[in-house]
MIDOSE-1310 file (N, C-alpha, C; in nm, 2 decimals, decimal comma, always signed):
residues 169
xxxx	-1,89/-1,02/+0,84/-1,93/-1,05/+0,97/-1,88/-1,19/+1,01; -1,83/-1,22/+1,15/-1,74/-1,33/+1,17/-1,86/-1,39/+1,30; -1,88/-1,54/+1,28/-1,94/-1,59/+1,38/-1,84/-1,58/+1,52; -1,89/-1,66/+1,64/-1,84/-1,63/+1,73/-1,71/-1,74/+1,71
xxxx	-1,65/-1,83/+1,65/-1,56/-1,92/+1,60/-1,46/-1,84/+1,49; -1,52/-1,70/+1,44/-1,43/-1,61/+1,37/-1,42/-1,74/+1,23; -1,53/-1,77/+1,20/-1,57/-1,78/+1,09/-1,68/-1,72/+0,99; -1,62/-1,65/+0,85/-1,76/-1,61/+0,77/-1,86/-1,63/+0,79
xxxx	-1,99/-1,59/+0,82/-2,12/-1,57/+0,78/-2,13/-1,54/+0,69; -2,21/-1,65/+0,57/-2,29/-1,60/+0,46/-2,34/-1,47/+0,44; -2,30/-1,37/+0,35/-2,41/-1,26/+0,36/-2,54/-1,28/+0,27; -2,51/-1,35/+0,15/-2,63/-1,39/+0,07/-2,60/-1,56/+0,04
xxxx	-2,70/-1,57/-0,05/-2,76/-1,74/-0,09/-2,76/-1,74/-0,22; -2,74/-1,87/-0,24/-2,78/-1,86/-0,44/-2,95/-1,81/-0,45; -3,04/-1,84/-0,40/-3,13/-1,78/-0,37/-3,19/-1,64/-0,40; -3,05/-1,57/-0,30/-3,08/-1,46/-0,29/-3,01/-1,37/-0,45
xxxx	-2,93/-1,49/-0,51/-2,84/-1,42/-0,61/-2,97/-1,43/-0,72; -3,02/-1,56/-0,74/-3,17/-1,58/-0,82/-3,24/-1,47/-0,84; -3,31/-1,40/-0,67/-3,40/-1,34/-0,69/-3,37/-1,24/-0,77; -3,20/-1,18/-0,71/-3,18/-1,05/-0,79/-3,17/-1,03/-0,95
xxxx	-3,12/-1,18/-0,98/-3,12/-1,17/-1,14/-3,27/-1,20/-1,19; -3,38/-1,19/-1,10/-3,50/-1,22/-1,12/-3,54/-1,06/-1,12; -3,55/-1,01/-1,06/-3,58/-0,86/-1,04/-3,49/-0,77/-1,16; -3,38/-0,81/-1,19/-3,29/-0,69/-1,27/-3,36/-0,76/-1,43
xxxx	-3,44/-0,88/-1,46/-3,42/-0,92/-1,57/-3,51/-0,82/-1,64; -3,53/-0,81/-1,77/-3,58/-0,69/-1,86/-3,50/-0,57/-1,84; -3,42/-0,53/-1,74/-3,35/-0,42/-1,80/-3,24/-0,46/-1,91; -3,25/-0,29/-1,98/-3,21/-0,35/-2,14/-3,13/-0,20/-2,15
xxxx	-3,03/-0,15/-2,22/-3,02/-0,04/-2,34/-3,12/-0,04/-2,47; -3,17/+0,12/-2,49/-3,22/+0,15/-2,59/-3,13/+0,14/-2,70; -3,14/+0,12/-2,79/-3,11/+0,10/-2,97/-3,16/+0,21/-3,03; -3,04/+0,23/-3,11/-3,08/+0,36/-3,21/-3,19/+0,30/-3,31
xxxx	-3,23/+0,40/-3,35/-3,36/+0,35/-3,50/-3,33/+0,27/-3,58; -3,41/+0,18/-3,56/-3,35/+0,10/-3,71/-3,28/-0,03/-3,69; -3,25/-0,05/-3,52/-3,12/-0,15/-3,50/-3,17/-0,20/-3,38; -3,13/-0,38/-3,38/-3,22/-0,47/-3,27/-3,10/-0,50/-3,21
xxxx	-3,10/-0,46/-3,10/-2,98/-0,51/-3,01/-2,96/-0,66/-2,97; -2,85/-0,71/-3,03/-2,82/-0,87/-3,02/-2,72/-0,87/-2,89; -2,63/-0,76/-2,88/-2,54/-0,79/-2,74/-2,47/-0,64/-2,77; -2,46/-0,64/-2,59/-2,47/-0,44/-2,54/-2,33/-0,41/-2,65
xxxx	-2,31/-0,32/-2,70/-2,20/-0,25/-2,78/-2,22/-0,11/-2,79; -2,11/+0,01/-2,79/-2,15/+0,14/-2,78/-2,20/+0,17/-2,92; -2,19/+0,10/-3,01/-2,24/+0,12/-3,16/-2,41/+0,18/-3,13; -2,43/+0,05/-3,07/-2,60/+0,03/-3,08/-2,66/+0,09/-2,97
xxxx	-2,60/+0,13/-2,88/-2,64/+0,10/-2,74/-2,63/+0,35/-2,76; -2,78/+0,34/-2,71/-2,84/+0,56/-2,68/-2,89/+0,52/-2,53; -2,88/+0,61/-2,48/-2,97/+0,68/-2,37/-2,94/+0,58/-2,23; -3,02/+0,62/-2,15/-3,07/+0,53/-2,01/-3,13/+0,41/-2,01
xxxx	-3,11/+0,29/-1,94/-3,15/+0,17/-1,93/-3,33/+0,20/-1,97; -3,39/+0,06/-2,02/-3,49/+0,06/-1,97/-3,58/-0,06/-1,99; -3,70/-0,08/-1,93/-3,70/-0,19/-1,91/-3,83/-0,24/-1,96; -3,80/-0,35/-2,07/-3,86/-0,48/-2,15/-3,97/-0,54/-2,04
xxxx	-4,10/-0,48/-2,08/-4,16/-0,54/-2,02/-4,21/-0,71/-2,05; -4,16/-0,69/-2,18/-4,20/-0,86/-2,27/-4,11/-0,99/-2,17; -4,00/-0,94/-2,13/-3,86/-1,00/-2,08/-3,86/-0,99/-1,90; -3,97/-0,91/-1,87/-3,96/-0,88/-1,69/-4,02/-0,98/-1,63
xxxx	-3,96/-0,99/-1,54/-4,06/-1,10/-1,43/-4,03/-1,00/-1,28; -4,24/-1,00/-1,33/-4,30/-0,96/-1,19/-4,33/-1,01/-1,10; -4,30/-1,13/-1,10/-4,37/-1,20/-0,94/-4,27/-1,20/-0,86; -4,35/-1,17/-0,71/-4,29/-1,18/-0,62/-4,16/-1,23/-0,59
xxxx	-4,07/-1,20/-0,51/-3,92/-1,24/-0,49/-3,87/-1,19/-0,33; -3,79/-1,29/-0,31/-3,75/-1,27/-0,18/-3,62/-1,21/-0,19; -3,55/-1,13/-0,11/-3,42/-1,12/-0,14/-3,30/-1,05/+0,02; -3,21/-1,12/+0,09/-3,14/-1,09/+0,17/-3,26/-1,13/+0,30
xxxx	-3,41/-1,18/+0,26/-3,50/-1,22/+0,39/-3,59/-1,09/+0,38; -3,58/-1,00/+0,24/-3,66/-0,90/+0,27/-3,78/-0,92/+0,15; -3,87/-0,91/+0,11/-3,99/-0,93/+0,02/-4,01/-0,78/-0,05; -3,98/-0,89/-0,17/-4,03/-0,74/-0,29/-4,15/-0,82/-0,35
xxxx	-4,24/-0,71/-0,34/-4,38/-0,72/-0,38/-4,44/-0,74/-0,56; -4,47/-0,87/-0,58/-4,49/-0,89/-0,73/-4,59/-0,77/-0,79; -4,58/-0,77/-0,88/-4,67/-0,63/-0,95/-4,61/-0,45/-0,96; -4,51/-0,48/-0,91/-4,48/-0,34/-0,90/-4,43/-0,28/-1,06
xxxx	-4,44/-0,17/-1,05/-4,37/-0,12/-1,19/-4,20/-0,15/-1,21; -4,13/-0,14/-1,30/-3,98/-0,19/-1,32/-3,91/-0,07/-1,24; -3,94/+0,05/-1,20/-3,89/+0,19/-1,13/-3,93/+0,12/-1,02; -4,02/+0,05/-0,98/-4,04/+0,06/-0,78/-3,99/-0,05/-0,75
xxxx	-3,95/-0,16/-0,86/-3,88/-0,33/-0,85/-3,80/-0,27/-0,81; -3,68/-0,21/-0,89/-3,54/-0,14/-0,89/-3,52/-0,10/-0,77; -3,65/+0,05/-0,73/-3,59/+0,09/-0,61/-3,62/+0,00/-0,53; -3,73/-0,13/-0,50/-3,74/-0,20/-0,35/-3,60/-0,26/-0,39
xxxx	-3,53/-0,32/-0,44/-3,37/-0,36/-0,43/-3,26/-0,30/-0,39; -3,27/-0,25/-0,47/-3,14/-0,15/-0,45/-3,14/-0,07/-0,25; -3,29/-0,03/-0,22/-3,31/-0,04/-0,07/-3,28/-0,11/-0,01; -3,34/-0,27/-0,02/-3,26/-0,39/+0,04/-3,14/-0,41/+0,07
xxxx	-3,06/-0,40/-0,04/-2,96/-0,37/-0,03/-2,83/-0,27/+0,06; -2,93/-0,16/+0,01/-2,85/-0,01/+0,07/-2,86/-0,08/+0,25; -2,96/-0,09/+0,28/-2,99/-0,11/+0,43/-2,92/-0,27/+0,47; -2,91/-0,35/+0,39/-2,83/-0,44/+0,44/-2,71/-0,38/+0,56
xxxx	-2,70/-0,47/+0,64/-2,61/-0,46/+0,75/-2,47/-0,48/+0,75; -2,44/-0,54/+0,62/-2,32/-0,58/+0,57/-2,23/-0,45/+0,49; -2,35/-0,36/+0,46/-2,31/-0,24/+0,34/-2,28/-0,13/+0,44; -2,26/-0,10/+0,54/-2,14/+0,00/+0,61/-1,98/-0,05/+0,59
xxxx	-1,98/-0,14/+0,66/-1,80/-0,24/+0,68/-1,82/-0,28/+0,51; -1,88/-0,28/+0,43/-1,80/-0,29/+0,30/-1,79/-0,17/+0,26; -1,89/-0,05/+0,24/-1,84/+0,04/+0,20/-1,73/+0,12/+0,26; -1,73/+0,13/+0,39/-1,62/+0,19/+0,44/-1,42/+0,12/+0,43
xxxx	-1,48/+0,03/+0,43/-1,36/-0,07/+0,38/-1,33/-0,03/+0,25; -1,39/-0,04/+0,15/-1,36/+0,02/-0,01/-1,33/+0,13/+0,02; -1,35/+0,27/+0,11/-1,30/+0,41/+0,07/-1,19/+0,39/+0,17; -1,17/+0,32/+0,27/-1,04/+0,35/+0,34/-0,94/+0,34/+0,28
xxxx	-0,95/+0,19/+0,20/-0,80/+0,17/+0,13/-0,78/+0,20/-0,01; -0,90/+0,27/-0,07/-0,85/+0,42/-0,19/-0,82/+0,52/-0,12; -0,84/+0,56/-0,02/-0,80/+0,68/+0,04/-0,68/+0,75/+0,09; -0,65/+0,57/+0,24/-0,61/+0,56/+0,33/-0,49/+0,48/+0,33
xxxx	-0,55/+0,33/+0,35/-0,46/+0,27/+0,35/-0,49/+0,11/+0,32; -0,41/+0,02/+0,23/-0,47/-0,07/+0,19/-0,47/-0,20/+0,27; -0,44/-0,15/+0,44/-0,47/-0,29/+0,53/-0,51/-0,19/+0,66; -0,63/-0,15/+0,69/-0,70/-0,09/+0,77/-0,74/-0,17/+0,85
xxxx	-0,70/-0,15/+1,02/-0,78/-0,23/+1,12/-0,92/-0,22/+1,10; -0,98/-0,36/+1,19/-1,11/-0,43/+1,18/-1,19/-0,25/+1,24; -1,09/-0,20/+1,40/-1,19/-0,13/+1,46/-1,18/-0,01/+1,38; -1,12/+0,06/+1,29/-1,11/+0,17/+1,19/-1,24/+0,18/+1,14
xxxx	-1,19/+0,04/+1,04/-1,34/-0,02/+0,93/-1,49/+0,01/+1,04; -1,48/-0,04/+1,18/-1,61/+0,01/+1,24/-1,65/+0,11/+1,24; -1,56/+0,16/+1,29/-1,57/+0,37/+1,36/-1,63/+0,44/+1,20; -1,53/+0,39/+1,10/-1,61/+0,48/+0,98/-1,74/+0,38/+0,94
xxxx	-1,77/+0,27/+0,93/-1,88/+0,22/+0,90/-2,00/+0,25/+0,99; -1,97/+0,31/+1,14/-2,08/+0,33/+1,24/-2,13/+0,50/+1,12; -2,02/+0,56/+1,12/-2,04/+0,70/+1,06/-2,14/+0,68/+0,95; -2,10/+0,54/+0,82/-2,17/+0,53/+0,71/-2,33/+0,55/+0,79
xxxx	-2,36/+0,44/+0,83/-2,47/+0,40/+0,94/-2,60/+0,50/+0,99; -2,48/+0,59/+1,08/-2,54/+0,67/+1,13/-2,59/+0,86/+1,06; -2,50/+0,86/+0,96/-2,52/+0,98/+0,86/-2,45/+1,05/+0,94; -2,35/+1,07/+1,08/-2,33/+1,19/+1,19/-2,15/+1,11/+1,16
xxxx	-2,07/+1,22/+1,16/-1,95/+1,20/+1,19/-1,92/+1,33/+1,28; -1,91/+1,35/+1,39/-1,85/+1,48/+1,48/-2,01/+1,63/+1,45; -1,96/+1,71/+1,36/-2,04/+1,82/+1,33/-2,08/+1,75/+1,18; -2,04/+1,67/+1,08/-2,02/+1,64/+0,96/-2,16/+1,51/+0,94
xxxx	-2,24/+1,58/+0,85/-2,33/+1,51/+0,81/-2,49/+1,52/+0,84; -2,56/+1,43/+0,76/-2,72/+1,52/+0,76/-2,75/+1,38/+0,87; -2,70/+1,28/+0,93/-2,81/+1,19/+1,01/-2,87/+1,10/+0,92; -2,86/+1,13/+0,81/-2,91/+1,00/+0,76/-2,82/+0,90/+0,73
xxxx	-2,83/+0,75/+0,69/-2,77/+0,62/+0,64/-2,69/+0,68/+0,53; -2,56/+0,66/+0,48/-2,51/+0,65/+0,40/-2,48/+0,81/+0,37; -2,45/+0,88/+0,44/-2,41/+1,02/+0,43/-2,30/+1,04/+0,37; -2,23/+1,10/+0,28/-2,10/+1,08/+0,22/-2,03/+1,16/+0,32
xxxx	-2,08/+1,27/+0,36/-1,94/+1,42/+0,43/-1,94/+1,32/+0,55; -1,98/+1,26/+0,60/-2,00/+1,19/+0,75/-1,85/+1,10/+0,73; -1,93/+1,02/+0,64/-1,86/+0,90/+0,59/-1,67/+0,95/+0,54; -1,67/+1,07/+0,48/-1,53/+1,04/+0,43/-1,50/+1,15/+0,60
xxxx	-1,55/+1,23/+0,65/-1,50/+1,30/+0,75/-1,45/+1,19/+0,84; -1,48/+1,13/+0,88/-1,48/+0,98/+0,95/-1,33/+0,87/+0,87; -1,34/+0,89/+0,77/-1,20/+0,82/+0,73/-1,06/+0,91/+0,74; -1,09/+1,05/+0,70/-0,98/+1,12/+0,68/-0,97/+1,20/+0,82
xxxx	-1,02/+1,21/+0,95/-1,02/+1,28/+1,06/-0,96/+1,10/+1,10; -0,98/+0,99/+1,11/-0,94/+0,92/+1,24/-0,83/+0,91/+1,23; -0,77/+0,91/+1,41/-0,65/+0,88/+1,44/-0,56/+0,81/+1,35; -0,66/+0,66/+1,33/-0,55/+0,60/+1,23/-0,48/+0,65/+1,09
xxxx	-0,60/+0,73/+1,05/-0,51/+0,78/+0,91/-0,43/+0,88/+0,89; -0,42/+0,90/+1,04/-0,35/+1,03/+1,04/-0,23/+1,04/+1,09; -0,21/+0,88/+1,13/-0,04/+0,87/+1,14/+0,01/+0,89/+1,03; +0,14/+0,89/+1,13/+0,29/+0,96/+1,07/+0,28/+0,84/+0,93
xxxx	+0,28/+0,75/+0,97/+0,32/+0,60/+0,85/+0,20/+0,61/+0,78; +0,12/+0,68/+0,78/-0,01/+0,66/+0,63/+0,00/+0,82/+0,62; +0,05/+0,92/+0,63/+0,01/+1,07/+0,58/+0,05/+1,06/+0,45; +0,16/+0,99/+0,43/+0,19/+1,02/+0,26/+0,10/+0,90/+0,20
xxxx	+0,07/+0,81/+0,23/-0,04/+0,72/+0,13/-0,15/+0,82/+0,14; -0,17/+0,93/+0,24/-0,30/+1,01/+0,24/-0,34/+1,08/+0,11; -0,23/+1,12/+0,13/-0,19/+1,30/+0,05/-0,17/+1,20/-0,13; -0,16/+1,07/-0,14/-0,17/+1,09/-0,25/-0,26/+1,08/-0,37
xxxx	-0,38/+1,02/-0,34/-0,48/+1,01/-0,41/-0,55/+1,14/-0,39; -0,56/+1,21/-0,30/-0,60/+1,37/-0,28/-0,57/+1,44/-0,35; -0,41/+1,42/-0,42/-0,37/+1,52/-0,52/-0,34/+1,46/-0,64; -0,41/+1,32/-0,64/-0,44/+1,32/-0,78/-0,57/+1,34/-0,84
xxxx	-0,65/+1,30/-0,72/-0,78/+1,38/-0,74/-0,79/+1,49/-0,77; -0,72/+1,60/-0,73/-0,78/+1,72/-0,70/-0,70/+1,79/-0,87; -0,62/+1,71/-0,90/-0,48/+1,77/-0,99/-0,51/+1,74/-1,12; -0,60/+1,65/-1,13/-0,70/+1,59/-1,22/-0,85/+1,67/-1,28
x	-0,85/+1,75/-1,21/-0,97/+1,81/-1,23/-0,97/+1,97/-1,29
């Protein structure tokens, strides 16, 4: 986001970087039997994260201007973040920006990046998608149907991660 001088706006604060490493701390990998994990390695390192309550900090934290509530379990810390996050206003025009130019093309206009970020947004591209935020079929229908990617000068940057994708599988 560009102020009206078309300079950056901060999206986050060291602050806001704090609180998150304040909320993620205690997650950990499980250790096989028998073995104290000194630093992550696939030796040592079974299963799904989980989280060190000896090592967590539960109090309260602010993060992007939004309040996560001290006391919560390490499962509802995680999800109030990761929300915060998801719904940040920044996270359409970045995500759509990262799939256009694996997709598409790797210098995509500003208004491209909108039209598919409105789609991320809105969960609706044309008939494609459930309406909700962050829809995927919305979201890539919206990159690979717009005009722009469907010029003549990006069809073959189109067609080729599609068939490596698909050639790959």
């Amino acid at each position: 986001m560009l102020d009206s001088t078309g300079t950056p706006i901060p999206t986050y604060t060291q602050d806001d970087v704090m609180a998150l490493g304040r909320a993620l701390t205690g997650w950990t990998y499980p250790t096989q039997a028998g073995r104290r994990c000194k630093n992550i390695t696939r030796n040592i390192t079974v299963g799904p994260w989980w989280r060190s309550n000896r090592t967590n900090d539960a109090g309260a934290k602010t993060l992007l201007g939004q309040s996560v509530a001290a006391g919560q379990s390490a499962e509802q810390e995680l999800d109030s973040v990761l929300t915060i996050i998801f719904n940040h206003s920044n996270m359409p025009p970045f995500i759509g920006k990262q799939l256009i130019e694996k997709l598409v093309t790797s210098n995509p206009s500003a208004a491209y990046v909108q039209r598919v970020a409105q789609a991320f947004a809105s969960g609706k591209f044309n008939s494609y998608g459930s309406g909700k935020r962050g829809d995927m079929q919305a979201t890539v229908a919206a990159i690979l149907l717009d005009a722009e990617a469907r010029r003549g000068d990006l069809a073959r940057q189109q067609r080729i991660p599609m068939t490596g994708n698909c050639a790959s599988r």
